[in-house]
PDB file of N, CA, C, O and CB in Angstrom:
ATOM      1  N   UNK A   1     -36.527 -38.633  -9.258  1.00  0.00           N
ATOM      2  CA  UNK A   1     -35.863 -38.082  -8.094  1.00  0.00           C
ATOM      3  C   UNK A   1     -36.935 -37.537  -7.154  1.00  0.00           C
ATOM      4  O   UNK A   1     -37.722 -36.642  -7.463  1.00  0.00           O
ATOM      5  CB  UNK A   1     -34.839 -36.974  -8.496  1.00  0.00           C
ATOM      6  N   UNK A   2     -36.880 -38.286  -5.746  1.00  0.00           N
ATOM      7  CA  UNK A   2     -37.822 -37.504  -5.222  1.00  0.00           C
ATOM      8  C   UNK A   2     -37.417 -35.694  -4.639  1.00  0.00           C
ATOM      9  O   UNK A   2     -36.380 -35.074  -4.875  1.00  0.00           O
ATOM     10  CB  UNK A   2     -38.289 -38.483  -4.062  1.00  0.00           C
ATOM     11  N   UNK A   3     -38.349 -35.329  -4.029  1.00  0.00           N
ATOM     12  CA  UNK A   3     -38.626 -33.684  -3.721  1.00  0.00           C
ATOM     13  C   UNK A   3     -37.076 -33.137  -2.754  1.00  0.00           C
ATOM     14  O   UNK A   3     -36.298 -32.210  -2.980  1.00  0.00           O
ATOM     15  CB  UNK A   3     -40.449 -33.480  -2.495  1.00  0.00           C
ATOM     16  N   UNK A   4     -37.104 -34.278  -1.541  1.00  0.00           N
ATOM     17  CA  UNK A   4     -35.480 -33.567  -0.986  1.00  0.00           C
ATOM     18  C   UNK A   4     -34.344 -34.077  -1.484  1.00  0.00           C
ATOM     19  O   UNK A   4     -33.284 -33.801  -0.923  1.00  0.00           O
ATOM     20  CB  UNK A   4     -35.130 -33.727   0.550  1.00  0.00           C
ATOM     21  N   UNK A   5     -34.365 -34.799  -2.474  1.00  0.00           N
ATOM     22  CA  UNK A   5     -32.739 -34.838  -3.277  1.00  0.00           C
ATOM     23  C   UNK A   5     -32.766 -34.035  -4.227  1.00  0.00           C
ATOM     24  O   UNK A   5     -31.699 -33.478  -4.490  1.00  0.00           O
ATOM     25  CB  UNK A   5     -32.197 -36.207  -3.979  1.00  0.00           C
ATOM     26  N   UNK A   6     -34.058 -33.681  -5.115  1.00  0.00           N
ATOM     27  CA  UNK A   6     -33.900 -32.392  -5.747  1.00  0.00           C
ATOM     28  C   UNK A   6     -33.983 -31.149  -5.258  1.00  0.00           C
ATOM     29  O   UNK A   6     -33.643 -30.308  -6.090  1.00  0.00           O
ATOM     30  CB  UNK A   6     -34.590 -32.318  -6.549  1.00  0.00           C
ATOM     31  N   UNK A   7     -34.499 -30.465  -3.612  1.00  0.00           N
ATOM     32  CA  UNK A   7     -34.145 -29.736  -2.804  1.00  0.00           C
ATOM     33  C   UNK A   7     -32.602 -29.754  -2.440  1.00  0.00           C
ATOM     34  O   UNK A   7     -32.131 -28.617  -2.397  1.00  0.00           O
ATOM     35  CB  UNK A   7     -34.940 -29.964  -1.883  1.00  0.00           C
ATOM     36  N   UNK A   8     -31.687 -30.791  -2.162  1.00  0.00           N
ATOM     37  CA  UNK A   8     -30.174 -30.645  -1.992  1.00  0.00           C
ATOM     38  C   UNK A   8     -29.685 -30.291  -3.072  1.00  0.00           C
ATOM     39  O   UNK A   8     -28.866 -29.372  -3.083  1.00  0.00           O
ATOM     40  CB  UNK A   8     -29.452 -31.754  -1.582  1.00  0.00           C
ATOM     41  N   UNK A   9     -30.079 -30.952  -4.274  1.00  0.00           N
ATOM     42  CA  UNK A   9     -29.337 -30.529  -5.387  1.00  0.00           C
ATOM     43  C   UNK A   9     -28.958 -29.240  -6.084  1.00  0.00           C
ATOM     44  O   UNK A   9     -27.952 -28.875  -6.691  1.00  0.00           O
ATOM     45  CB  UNK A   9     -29.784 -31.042  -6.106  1.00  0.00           C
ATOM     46  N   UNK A  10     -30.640 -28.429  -5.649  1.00  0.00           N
ATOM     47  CA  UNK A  10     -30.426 -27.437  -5.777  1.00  0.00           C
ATOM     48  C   UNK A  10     -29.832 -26.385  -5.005  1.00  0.00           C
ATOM     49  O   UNK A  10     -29.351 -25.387  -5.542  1.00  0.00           O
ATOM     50  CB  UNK A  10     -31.150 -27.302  -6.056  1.00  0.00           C
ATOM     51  N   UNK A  11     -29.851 -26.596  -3.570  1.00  0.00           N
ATOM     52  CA  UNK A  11     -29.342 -25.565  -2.863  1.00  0.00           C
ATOM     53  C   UNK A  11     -27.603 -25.963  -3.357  1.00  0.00           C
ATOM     54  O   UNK A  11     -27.051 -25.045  -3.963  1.00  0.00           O
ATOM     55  CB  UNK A  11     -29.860 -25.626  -1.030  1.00  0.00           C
ATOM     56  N   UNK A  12     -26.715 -27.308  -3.119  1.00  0.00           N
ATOM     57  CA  UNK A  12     -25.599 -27.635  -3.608  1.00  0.00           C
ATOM     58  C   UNK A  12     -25.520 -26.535  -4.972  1.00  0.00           C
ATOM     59  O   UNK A  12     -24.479 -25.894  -5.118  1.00  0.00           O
ATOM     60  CB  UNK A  12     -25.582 -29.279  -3.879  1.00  0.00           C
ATOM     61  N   UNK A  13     -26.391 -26.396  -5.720  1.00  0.00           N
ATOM     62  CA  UNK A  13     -25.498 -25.903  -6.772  1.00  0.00           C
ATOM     63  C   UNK A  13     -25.959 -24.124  -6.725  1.00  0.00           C
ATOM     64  O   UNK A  13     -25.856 -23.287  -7.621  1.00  0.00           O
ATOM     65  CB  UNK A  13     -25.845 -26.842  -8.453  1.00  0.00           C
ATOM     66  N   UNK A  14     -26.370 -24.011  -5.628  1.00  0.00           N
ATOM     67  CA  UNK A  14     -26.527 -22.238  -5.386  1.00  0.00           C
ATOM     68  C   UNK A  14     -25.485 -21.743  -4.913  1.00  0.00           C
ATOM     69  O   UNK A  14     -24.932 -20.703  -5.272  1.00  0.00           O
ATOM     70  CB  UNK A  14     -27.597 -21.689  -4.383  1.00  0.00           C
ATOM     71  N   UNK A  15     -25.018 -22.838  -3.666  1.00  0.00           N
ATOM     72  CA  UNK A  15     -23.726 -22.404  -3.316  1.00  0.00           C
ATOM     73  C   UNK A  15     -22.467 -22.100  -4.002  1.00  0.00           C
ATOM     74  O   UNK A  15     -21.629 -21.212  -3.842  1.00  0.00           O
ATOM     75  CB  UNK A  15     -23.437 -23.094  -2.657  1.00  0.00           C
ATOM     76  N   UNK A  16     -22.598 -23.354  -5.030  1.00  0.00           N
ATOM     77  CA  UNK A  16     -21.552 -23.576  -5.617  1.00  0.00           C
ATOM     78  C   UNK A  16     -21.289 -22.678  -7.005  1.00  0.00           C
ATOM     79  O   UNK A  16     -20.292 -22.620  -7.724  1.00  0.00           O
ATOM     80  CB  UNK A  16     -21.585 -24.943  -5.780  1.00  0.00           C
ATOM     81  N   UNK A  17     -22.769 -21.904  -7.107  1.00  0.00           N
ATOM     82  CA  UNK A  17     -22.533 -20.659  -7.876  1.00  0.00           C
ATOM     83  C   UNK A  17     -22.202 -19.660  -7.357  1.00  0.00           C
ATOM     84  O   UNK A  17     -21.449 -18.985  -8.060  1.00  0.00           O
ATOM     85  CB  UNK A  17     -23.403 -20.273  -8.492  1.00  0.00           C
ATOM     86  N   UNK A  18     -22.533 -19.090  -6.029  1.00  0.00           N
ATOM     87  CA  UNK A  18     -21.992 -17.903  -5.115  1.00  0.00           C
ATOM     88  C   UNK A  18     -20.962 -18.137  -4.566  1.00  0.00           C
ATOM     89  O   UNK A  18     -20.565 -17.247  -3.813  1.00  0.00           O
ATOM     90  CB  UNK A  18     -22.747 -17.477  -4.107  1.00  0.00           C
ATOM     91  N   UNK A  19     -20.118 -19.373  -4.692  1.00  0.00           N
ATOM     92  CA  UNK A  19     -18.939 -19.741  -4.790  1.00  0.00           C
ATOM     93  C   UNK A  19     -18.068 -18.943  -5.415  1.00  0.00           C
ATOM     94  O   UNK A  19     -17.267 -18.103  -5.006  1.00  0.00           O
ATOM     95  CB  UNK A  19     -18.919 -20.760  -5.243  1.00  0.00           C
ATOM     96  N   UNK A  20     -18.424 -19.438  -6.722  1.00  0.00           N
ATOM     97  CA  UNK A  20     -18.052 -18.735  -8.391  1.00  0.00           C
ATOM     98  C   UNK A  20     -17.830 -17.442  -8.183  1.00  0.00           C
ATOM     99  O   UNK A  20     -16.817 -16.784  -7.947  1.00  0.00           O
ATOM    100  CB  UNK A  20     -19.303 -18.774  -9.641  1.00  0.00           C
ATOM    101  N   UNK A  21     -18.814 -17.228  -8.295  1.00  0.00           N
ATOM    102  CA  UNK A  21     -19.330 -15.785  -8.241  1.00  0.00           C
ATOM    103  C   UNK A  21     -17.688 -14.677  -7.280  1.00  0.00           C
ATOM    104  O   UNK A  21     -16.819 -13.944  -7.752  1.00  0.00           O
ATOM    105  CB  UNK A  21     -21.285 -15.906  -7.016  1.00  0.00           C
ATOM    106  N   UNK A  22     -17.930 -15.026  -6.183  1.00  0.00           N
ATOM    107  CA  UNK A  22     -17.257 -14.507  -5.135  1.00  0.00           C
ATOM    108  C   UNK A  22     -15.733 -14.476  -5.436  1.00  0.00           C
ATOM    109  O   UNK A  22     -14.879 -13.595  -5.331  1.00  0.00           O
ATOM    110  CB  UNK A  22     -17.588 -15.278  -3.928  1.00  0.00           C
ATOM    111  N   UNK A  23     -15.708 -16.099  -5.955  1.00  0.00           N
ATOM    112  CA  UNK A  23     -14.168 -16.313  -6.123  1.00  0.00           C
ATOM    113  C   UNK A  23     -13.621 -14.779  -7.707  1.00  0.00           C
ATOM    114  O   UNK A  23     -12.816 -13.877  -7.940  1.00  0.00           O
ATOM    115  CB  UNK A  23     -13.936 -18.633  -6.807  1.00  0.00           C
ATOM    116  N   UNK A  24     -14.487 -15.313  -8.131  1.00  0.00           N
ATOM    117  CA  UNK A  24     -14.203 -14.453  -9.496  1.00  0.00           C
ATOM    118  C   UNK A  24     -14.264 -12.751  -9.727  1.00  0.00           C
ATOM    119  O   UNK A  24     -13.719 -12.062 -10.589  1.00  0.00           O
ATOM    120  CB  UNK A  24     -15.246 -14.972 -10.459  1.00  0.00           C
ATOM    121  N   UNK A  25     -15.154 -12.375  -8.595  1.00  0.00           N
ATOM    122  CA  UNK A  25     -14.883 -10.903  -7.828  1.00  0.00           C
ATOM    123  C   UNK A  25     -13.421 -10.915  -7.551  1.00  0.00           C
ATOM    124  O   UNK A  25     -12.737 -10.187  -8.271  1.00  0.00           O
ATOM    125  CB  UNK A  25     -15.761 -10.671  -6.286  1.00  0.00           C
ATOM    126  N   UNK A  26     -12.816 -11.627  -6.617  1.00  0.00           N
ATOM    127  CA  UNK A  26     -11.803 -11.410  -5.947  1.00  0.00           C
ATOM    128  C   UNK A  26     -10.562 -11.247  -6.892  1.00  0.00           C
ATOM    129  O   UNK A  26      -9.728 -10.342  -6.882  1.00  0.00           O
ATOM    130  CB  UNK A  26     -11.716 -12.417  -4.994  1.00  0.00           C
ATOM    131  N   UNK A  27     -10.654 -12.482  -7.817  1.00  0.00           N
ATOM    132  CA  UNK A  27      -9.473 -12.269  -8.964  1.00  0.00           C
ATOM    133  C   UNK A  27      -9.879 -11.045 -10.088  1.00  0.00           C
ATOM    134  O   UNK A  27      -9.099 -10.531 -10.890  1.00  0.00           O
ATOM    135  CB  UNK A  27      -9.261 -13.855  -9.902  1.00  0.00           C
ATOM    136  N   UNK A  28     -10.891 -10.824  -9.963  1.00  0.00           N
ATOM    137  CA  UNK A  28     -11.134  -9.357 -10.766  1.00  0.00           C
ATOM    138  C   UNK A  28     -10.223  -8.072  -9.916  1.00  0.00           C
ATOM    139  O   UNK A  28      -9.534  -7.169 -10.391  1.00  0.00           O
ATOM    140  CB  UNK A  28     -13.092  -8.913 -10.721  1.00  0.00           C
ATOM    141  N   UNK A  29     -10.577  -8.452  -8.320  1.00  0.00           N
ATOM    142  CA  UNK A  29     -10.008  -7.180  -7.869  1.00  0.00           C
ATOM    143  C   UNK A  29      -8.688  -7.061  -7.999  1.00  0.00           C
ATOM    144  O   UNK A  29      -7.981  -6.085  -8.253  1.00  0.00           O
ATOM    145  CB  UNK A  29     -10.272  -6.911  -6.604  1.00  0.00           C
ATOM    146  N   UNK A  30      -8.318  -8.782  -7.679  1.00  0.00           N
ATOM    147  CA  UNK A  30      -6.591  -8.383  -8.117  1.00  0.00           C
ATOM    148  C   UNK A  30      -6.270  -8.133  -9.346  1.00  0.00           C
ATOM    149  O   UNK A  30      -5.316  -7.355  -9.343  1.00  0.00           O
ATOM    150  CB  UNK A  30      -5.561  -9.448  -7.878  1.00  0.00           C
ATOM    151  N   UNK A  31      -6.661  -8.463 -10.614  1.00  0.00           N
ATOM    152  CA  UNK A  31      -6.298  -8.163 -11.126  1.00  0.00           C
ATOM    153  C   UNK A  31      -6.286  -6.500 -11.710  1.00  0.00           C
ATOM    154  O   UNK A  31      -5.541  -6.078 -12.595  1.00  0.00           O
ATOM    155  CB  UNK A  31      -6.493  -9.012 -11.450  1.00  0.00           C
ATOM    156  N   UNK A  32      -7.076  -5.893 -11.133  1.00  0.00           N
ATOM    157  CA  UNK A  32      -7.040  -4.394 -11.473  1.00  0.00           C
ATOM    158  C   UNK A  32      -6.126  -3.891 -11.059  1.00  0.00           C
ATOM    159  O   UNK A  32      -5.471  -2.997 -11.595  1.00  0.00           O
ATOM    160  CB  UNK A  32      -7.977  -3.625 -11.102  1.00  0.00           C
ATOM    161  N   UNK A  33      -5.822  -4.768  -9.295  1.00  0.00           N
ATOM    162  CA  UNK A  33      -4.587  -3.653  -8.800  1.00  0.00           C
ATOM    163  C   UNK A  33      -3.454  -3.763  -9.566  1.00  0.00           C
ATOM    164  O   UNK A  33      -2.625  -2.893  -9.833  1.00  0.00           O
ATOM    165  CB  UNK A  33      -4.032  -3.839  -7.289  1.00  0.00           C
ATOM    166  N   UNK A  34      -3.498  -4.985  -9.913  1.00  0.00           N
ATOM    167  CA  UNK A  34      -1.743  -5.209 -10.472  1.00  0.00           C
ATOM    168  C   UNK A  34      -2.050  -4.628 -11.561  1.00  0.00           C
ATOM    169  O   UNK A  34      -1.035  -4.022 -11.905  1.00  0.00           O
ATOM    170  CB  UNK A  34      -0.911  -6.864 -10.755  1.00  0.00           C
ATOM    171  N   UNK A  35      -3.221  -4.386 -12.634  1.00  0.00           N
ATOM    172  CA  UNK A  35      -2.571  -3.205 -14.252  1.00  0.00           C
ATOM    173  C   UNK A  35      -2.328  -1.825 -13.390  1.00  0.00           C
ATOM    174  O   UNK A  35      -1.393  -1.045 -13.573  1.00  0.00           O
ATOM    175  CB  UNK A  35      -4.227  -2.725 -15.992  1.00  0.00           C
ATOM    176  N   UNK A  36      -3.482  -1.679 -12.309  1.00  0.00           N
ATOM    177  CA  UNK A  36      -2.709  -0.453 -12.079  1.00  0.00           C
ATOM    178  C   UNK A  36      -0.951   0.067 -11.406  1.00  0.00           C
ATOM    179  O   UNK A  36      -0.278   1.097 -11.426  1.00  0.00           O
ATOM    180  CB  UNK A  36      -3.631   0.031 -11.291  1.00  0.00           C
ATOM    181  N   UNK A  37      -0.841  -0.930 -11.020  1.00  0.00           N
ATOM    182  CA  UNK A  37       0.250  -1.170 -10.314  1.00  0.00           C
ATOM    183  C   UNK A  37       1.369  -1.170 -11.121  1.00  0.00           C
ATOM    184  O   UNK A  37       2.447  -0.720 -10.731  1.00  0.00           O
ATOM    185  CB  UNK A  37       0.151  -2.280  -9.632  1.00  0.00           C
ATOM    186  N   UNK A  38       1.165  -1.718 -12.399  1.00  0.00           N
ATOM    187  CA  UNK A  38       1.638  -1.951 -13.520  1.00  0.00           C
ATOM    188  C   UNK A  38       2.048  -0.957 -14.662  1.00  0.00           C
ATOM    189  O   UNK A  38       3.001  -0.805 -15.427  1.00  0.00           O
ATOM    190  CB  UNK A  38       0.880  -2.667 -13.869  1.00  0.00           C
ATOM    191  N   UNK A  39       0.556  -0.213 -14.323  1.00  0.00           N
ATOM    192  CA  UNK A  39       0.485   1.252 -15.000  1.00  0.00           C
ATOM    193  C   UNK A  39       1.278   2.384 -14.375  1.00  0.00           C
ATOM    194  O   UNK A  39       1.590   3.424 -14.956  1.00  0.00           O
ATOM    195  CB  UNK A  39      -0.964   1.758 -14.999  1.00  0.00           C
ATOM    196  N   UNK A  40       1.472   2.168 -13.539  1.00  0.00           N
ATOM    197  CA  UNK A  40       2.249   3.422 -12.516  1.00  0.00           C
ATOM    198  C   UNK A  40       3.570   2.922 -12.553  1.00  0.00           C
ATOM    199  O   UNK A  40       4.284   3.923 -12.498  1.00  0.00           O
ATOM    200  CB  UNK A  40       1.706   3.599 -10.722  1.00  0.00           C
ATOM    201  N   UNK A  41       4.305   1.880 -12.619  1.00  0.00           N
ATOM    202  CA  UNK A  41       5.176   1.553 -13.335  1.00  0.00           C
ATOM    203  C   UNK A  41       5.867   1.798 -14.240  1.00  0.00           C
ATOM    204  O   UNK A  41       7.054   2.110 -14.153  1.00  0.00           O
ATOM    205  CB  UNK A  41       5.021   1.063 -13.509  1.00  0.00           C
ATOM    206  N   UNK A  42       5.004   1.659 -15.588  1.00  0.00           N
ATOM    207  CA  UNK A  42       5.456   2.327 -16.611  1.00  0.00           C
ATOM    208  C   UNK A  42       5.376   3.804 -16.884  1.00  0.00           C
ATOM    209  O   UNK A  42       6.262   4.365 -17.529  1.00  0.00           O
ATOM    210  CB  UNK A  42       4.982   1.790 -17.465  1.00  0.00           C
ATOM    211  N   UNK A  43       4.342   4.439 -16.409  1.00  0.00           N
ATOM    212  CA  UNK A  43       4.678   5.734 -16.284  1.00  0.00           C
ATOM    213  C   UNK A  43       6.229   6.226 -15.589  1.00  0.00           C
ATOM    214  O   UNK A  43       6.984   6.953 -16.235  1.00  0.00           O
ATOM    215  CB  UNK A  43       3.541   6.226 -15.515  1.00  0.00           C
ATOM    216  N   UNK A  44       6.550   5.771 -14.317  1.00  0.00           N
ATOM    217  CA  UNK A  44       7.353   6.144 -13.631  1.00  0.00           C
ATOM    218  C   UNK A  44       8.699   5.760 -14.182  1.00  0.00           C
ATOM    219  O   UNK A  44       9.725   6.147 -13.623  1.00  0.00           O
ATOM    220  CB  UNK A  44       7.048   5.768 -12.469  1.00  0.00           C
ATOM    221  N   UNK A  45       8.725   5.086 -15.153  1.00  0.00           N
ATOM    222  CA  UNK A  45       9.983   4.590 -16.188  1.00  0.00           C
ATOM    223  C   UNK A  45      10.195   5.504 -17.314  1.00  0.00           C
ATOM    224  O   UNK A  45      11.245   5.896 -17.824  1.00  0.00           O
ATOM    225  CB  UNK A  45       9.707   3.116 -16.897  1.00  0.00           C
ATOM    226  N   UNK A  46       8.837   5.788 -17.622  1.00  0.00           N
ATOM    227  CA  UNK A  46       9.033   7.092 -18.937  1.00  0.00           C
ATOM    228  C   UNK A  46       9.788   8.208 -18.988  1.00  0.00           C
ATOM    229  O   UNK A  46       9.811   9.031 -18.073  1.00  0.00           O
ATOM    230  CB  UNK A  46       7.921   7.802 -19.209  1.00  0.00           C
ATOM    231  N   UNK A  47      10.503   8.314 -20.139  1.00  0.00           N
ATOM    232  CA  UNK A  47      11.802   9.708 -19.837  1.00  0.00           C
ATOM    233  C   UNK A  47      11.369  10.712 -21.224  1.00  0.00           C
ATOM    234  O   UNK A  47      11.638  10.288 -22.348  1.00  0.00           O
ATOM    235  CB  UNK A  47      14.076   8.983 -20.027  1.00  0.00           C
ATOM    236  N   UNK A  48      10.667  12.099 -21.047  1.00  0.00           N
ATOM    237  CA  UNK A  48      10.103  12.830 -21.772  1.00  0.00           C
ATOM    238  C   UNK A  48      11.128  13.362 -22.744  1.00  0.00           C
ATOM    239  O   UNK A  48      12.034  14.155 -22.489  1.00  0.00           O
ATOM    240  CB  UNK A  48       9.418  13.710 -21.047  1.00  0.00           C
ATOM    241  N   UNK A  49      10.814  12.752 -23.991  1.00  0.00           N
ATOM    242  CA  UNK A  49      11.573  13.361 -25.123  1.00  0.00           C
ATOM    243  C   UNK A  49      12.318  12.153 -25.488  1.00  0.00           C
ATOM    244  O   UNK A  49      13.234  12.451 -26.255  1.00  0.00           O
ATOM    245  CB  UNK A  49      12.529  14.692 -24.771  1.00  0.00           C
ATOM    246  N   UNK A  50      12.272  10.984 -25.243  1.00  0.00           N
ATOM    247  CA  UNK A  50      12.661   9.833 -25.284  1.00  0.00           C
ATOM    248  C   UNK A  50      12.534   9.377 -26.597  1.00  0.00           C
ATOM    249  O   UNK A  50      11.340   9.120 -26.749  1.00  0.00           O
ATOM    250  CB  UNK A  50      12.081   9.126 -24.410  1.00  0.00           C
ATOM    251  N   UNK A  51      13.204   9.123 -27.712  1.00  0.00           N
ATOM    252  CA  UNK A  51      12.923   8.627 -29.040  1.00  0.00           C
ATOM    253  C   UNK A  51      12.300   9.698 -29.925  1.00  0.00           C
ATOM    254  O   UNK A  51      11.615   9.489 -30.926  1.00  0.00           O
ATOM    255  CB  UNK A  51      12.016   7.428 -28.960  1.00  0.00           C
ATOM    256  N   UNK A  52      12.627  10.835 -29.427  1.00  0.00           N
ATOM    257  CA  UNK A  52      12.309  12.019 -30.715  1.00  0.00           C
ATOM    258  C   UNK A  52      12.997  12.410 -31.601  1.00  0.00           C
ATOM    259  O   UNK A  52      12.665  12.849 -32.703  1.00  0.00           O
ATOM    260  CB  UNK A  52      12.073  13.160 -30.421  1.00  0.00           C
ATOM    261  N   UNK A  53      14.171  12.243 -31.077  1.00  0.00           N
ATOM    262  CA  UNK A  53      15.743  12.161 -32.491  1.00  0.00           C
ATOM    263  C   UNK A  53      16.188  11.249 -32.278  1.00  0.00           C
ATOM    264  O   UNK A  53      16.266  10.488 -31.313  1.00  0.00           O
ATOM    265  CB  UNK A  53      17.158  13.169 -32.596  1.00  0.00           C
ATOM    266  N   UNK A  54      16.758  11.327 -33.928  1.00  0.00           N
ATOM    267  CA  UNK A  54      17.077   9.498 -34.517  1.00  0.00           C
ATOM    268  C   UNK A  54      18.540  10.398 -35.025  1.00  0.00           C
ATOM    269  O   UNK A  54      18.431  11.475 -35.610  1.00  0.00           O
ATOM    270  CB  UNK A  54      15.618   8.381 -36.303  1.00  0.00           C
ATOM    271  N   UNK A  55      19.763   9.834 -34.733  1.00  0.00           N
ATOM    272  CA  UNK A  55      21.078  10.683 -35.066  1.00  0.00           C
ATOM    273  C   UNK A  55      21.626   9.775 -36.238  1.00  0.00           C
ATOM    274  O   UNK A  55      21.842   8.633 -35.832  1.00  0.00           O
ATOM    275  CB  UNK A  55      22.285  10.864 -33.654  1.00  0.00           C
ATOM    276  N   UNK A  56      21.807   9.890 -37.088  1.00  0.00           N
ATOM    277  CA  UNK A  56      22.063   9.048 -38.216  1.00  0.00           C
ATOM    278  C   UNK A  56      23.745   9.269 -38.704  1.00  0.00           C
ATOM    279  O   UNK A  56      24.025  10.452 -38.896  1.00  0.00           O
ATOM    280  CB  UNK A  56      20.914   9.484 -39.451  1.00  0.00           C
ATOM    281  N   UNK A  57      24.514   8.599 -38.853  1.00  0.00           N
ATOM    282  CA  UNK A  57      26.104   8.836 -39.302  1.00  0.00           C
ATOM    283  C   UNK A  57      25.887   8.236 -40.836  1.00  0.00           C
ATOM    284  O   UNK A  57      25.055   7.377 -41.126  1.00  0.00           O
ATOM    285  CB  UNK A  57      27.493   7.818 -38.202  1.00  0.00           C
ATOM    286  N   UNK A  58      26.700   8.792 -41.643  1.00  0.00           N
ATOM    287  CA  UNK A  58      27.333   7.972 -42.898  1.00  0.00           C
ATOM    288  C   UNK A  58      28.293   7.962 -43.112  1.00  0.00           C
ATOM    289  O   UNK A  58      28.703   7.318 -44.078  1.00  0.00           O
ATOM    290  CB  UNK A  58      27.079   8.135 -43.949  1.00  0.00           C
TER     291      UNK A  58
END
């Protein structure tokens, strides 16, 4: 291979790692919002004292 097809090749695959890179930041960020989003959720569903007595008949 001469010198500028292995010069394209390489810049092609720099991009195509800061590609990566970038894309995979972004789904990191979403995904934090939504556990948190998720998390505040379930908090806001929680009812204190919820499953502390068990009433038993015979």
């Amino acid at each position: 291979m001469d010198i500028s097809g292995l010069s394209v090749s390489m810049s092609t695959s720099s991009i195509n790692t800061g590609l990566e890179i970038a894309m995979l930041s972004k789904v990191l960020d979403s995904a934090e919002i939504a556990g948190e989003a998720l998390n505040e959720m379930m908090e806001a569903v929680a009812i204190p004292g919820l499953g502390e007595n068990l009433d038993i008949r015979v």
